[in-house]
Every structure is written in C-alpha cells, then in structure tokens.
C-alpha positions in Angstrom: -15.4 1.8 -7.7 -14.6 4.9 -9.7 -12.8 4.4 -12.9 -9.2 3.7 -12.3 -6.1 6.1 -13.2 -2.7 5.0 -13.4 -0.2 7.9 -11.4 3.3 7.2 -12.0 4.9 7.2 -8.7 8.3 5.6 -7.3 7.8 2.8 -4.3 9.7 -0.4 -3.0 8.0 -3.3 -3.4 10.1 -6.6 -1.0 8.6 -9.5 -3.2 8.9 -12.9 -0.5 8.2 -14.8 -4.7 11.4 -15.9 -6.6 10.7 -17.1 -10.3 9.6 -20.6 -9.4 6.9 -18.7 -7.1 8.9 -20.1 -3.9 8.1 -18.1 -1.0 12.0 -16.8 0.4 13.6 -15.6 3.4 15.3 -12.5 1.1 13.0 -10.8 -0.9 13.6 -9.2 -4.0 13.6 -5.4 -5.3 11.1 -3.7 -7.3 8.7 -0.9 -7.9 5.2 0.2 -8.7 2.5 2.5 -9.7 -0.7 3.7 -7.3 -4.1 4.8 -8.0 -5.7 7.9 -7.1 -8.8 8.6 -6.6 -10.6 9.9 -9.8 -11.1 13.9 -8.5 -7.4 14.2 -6.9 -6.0 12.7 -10.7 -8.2 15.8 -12.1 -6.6 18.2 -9.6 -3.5 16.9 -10.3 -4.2 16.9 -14.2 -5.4 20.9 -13.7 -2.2 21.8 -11.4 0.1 20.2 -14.1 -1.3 22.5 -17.3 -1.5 25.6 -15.3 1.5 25.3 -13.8 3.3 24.7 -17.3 1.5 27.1 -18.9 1.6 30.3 -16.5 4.6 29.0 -14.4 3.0 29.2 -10.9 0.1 27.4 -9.3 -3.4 28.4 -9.0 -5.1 29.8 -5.8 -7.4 27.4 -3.6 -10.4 29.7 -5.1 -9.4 28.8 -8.6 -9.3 25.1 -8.0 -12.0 25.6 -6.3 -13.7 26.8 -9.2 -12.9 25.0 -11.6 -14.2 21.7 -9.8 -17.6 23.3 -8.7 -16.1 23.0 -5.2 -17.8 25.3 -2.5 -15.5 24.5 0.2 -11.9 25.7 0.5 -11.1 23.2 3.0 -12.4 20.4 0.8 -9.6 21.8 -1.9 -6.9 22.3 0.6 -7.7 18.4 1.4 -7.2 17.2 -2.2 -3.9 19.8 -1.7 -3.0 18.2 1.2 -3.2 14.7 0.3 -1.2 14.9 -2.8 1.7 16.7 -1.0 1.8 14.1 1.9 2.0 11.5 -0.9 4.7 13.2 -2.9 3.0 14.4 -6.2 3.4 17.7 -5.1 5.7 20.3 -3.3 4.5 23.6 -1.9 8.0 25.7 -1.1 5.8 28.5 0.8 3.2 28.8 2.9 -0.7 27.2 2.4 -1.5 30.3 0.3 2.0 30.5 -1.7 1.6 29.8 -5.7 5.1 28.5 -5.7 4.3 24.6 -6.5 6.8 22.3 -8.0 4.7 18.8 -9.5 6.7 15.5 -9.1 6.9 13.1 -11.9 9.1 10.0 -12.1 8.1 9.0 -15.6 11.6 9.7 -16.9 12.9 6.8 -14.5 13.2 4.0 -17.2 12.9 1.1 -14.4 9.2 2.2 -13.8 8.6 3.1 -17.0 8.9 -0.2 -18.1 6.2 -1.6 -15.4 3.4 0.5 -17.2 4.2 -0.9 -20.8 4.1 -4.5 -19.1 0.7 -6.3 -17.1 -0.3 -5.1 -14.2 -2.6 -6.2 -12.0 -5.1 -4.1 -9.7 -5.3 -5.1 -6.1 -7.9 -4.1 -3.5 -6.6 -2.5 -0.1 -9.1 -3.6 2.0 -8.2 -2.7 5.6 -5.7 -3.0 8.7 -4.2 -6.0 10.1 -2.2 -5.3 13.4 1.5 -6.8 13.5 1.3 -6.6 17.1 -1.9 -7.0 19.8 -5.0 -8.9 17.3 -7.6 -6.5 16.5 -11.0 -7.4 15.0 -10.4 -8.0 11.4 -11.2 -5.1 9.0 -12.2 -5.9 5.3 -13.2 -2.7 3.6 -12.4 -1.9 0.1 -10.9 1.7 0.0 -8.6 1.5 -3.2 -6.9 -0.6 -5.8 -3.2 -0.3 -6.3 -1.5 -1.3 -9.5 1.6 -4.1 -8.7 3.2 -5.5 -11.6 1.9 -8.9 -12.8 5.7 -10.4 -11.8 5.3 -10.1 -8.1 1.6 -12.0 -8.0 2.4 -14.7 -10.4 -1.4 -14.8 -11.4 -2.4 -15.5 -7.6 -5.2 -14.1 -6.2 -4.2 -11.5 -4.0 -5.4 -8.4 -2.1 -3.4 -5.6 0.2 -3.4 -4.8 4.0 -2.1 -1.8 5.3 -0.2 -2.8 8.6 -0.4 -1.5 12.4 2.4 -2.1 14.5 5.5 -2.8 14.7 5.6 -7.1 15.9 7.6 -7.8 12.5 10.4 -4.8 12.6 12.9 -8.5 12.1 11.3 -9.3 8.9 11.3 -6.3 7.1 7.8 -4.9 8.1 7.1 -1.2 9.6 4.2 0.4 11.0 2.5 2.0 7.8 3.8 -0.5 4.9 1.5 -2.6 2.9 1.5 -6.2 2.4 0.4 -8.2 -0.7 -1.0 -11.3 0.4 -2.1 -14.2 -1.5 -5.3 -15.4 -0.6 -4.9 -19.0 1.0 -6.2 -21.4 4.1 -3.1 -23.2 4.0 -0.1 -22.1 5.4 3.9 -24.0 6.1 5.9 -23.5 8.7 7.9 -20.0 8.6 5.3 -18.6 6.3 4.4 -14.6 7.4 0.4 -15.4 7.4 -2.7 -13.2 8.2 -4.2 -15.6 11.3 -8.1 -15.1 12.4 -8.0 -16.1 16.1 -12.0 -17.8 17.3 -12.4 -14.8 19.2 -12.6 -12.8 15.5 -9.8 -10.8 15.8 -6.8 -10.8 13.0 -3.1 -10.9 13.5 -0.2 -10.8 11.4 2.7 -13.3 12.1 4.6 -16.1 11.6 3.0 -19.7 11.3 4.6 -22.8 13.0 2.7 -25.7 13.6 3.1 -27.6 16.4 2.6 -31.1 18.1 -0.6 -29.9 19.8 -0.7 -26.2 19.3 0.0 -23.8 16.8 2.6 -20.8 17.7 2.1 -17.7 15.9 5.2 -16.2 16.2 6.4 -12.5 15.9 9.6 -10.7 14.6 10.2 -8.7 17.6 11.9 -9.8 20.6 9.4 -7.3 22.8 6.4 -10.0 21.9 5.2 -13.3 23.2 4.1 -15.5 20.5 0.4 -16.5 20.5 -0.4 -20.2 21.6 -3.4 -21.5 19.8 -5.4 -24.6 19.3 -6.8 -23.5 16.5 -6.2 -20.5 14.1 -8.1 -20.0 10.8 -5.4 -18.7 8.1 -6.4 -16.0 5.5 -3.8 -15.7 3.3 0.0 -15.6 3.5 2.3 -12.5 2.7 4.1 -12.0 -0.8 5.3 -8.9 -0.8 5.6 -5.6 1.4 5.2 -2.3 -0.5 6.7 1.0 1.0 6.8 4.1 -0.4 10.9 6.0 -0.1 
C-alpha cells in the first residue's frame, strides 16, 4: 500500500472492549480518524489552499491540471468521493465554484486520538449479516482506530451486508473491528466460515451436538451446524454520523 495519511474526520466507533478487555453486551462511545487514499488527500490538500486563498473552488479543468489528469470524469470521481464522505460540500451544481471544506480538527475529543497511538487496520472485504456469501479477503484500505479500542489485539475490519444484526447495533454499511481468533464463547458476535466456504456474521452458541449461529433479527432462522470454523469475533462497530 500507498503511504498512509491521516484525514481528521468525526465517526462513532461501539467498542464491545471495557478496560479489563471483557467483551460486553453495551458498548462504549468513541471516535476516529480514516485514511484516504494518497491522490484524493492531494486533491483535498489543493482544494483547501485555493479555496483559502481565492475564496472559491477551482474548476474540474484546473484540478485537472494540476494532477496531470486527462480525464474530467476521473476528477469529478476524486470530487465525488470526497463529498459522499463528508470532506467536502458543493452548494451548487457539478460546475458551481462554491465549495465549503469540512474539518473537525477543532473538536477537542478527536483531537486528542491523533496526539495518542493509533493503530492501522486493514479493511479487507464484506461479510454478509444475513444469507452466507463466499468469504472475501481483499485489502482495499487501512483505517486508523485508536490503540484503546484494540487493546494490542490483532485485528482487521469488515465492511457489513445486511441487515441479520439490526438487535445488536449493526446496519447495512457499518464496519466491524474484529479480533482475529478460532475460539469463540457463547454470546460472542463472530465471523463463522461454514464447510461449504461461505462467511457469515452472527452470534455463536455452542450446543450439545450442534452449534447455532444465531442472528439479531427476528426475520432470520439461525444456522444449525455441526461444524463451523470461527475467524475472529467482533470488538467494535464503526459508523460514520
């Protein structure tokens, strides 16, 4: 990967970790910083001193060419992206070069995350909270979580399909933090590898003869299986607001 550049940006993280690293039922409240890509953080970087300095935004043909960019579309994407994640506001149209940039570094909670450790997680994939799907690992980012939430556990991020545990906090489109692990204990939220391959997130309970992996939505059936291999447990949910 790229080098790595801290963006200041506000999100919830639910940590399932109290002090004593105890995995609980009510999760506490924090936030946390994400990482962009290296060429969006220079876009952003360029949008910030122009805009300070002239008091509008550029044109797509300026950032255009100032990147060596040939394609306007592949600008508007970069322009695009950072709006849908909330670094930006455009308060016309596509062309407009009203732009208003969106910094939370004067919010002294998150401030004081970046003077303390972080650590840099992969987001490697999907994992469905609902029907199993063939498990994804793909490294597309690393996202910066304060050192407090993984406790120095090895841990990695999966961005969650479905909506099988709405009851326990967890939406279609948040992340989880999971702690890499093959063991799990009963109530535990674990990412479960059925032997067909396919991945699943839900909650473990062992059974006499079976395990039951069991969702947080009344609308599912749990899954009944003899065997289940576990790949981590969940920590922490992250969801941007």
């Amino acid at each position: 990967m790229g080098t790595r550049i801290l963006i200041k940006h506000t999100f919830l993280i639910l940590n399932f970790l109290n002090e004593n690293n105890i995995h609980t039922r009510t999760p506490s409240i924090t936030t946390m910083t994400i990482i962009l890509p290296n060429k969006k953080q220079q876009i952003l970087d360029y949008l910030k001193s122009y805009v300070t300095e002239r008091g509008y935004a550029p044109t797509l043909s300026e950032i255009a060419k100032k990147f060596k960019v040939s394609s306007l579309a592949t600008v508007h994407e970069h322009m695009a992206f950072l709006e849908k994640n909330g670094f930006i506001k455009r308060t016309g149209n596509v062309q407009s070069r009203e732009l208003e940039i969106i910094d939370s570094r004067d919010n002294n909670v998150e401030s004081s995350y970046l003077e303390g450790s972080m650590n840099f997680l992969p987001l490697v994939g999907l994992i469905t909270a609902g029907a199993p799907i063939e498990a994804i690992e793909n490294r597309e980012a690393e996202i910066a979580v304060p050192s407090e939430i993984t406790r120095g556990k090895s841990c990695y991020i999966l961005k969650v399909r479905g909506d099988s545990m709405i009851e326990s906090l967890i939406s279609d489109g948040d992340l989880v933090i999971v702690e890499k692990t093959e063991y799990a204990k009963n109530g535990d939220m674990v990412v479960a590898v059925l032997d067909d391959g396919t991945a699943t997130l839900k909650k473990f309970y062992k059974e006499k003869n079976f395990v039951r992996l069991q969702p947080a939505n009344k609308k599912y059936q749990p899954i009944m299986t003899k065997s289940v291999l576990i790949r981590g447990r969940v920590v922490g949910i992250i969801r941007k607001y």
